[in-house]
C-alpha positions in Angstrom: 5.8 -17.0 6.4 2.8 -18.2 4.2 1.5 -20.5 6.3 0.7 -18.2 8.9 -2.8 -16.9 8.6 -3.9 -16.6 12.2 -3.9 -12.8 11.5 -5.4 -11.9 8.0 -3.2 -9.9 5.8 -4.2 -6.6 4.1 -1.4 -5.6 1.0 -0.8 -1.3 1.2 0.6 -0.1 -2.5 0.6 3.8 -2.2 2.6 6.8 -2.6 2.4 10.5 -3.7 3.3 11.3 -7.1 6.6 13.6 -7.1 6.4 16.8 -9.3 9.5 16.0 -11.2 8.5 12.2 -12.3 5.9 11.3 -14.6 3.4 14.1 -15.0 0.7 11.6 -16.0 0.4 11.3 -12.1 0.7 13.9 -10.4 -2.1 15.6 -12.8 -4.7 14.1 -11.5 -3.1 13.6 -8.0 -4.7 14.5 -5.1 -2.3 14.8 -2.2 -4.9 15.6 0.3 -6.8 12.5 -0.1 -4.2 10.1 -0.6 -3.3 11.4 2.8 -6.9 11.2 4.0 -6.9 7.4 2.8 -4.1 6.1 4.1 -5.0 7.0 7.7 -8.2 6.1 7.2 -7.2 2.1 6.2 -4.3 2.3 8.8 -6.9 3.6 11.5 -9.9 0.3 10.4 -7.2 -2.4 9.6 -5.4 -2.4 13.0 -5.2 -3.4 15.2 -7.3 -6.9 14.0 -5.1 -7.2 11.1 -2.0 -7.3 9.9 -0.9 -4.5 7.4 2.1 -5.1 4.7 3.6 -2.4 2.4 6.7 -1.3 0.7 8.1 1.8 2.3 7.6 4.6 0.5 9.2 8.3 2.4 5.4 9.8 1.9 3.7 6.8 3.8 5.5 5.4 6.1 5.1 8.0 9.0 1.8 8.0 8.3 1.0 4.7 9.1 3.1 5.1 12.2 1.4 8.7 13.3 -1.9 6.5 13.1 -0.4 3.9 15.3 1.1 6.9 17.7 -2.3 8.6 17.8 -4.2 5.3 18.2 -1.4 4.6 21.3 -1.4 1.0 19.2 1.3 -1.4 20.6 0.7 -4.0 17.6 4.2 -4.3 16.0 3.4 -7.5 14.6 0.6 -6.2 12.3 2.5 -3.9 10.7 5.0 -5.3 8.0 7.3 -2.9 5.9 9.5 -4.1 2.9 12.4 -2.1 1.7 15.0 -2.8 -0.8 18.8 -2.1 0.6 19.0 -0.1 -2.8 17.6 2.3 -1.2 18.8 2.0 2.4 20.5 5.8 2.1 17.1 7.1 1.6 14.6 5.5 4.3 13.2 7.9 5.9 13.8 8.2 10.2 10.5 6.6 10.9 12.0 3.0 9.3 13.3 2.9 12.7 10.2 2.9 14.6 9.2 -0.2 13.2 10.3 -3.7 14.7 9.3 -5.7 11.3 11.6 -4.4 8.2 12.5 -7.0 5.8 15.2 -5.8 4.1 15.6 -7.0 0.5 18.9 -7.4 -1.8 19.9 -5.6 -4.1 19.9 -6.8 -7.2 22.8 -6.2 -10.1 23.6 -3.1 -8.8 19.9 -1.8 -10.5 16.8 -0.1 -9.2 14.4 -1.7 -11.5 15.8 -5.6 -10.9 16.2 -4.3 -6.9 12.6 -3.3 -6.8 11.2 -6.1 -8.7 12.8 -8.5 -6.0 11.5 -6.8 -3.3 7.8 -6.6 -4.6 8.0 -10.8 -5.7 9.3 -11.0 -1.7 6.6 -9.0 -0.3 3.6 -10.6 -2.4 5.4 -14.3 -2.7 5.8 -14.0 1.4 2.3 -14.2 2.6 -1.3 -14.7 1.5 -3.3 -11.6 1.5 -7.3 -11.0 2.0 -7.2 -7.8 0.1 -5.0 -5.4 -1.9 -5.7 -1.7 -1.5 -4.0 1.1 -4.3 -3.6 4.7 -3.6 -2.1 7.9 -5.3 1.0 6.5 -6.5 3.3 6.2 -9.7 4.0 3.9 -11.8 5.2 1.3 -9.1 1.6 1.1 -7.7 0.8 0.0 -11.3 3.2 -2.7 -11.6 2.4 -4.0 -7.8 -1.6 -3.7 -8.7 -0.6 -6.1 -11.9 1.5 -8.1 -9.7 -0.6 -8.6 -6.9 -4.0 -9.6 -9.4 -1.8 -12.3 -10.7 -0.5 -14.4 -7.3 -3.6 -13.1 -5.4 -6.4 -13.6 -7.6 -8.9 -14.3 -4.9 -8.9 -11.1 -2.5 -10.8 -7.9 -2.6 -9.1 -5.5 -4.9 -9.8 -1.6 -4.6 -8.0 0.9 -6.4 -9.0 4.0 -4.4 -9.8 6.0 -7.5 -10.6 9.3 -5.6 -7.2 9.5 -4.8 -5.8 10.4 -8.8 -2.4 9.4 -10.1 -1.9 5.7 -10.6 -4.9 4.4 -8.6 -7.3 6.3 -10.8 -5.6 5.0 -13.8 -6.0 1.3 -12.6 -9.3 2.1 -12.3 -10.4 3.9 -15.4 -8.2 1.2 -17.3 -7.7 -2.5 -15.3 -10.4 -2.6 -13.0 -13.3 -4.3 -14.2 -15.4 -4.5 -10.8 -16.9 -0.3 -11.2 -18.1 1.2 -8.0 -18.7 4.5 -8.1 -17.8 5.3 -4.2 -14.2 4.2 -5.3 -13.9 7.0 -7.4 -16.4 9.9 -5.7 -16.5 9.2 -2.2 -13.6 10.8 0.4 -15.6 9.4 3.2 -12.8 6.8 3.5 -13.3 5.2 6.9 -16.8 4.1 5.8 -15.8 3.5 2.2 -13.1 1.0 4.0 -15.3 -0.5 6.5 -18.0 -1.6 3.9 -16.1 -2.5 1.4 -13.2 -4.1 3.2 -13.6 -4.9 7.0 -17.3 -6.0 6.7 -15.9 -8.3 3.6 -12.9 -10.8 4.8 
């Protein structure tokens, strides 16, 4: 699959913080805008490119509402990775999708299971960009992930959002912009500094 770059690929790492994790996230979580900035990169990256994220119950049927609401036939730009550890969990809107790649699972563990499915999903394809919101500690370990195999593409931790993506921000990200961490204007936060970019 990495040879095929008629189609650029944008990498999705996102999810909102649950209440009875990590409270380090869901502190400075804000759900509202997580929300907001999903749609809003769903909404600018298809249907001209192809989208690729690990299901998470909080994001998946919002990527597929925007493709409902956008009346967006495009299965082939929309990727989602799961890991079959999981499988009695995905949420009803896995089945509206046409590209799942199921991933082992590994030792009977979460961590090793996960871990395979995030070298898959980032070993699979090339990507133009990698874009962090809200999240837990997952989004951390696919930002560090993600810096290492795709060093060249645009990296923007989505600050505004909180939880994880502000801490990659406030503590990884070396390339400050301000609009990543005050500006909720996400469609033209995304079309500047992503679409007019690759």
């Amino acid at each position: 699959m990495a040879g095929n770059n008629e189609i650029k690929n944008i990498f999705l790492s996102a999810s909102i913080p649950l209440q009875e994790r990590d409270p380090q996230y869901i502190e400075t979580a804000d759900i509202i805008a997580i929300r907001d900035a999903v749609i809003a990169l769903t909404t600018v990256v298809l249907p001209r490119y192809r989208l690729i994220w690990g299901g998470h119950p909080s994001i998946t049927p919002l990527i597929y509402h925007v493709m409902e609401k956008l009346k967006l036939n495009i299965q082939e730009h929309v990727i989602l990775y799961q890991s079959r550890f999981f499988e009695k969990y995905f949420p009803k809107d896995n089945n509206k999708f046409k590209n799942i790649v199921l991933t082992d699972i590994i030792d009977d563990d979460r961590g090793c299971s996960l871990l395979h499915m995030r070298q898959r999903m980032l070993d699979d394809f090339e990507f133009a960009a990698g874009i962090f919101i809200g999240g837990m500690e997952g989004v951390e370990e696919e930002y560090d992930m993600f810096i290492k195999k795709h060093h060249n593409a645009i990296i923007l931790p989505i600050a505004s959002t909180g939880a994880a993506a502000r801490k990659i921000y406030d503590e990884r990200f070396t390339d400050k912009n301000e609009r990543l961490v005050k500006d909720y204007a996400y469609m033209s936060l995304f079309q500047k500094y992503l679409i007019d970019k690759i």
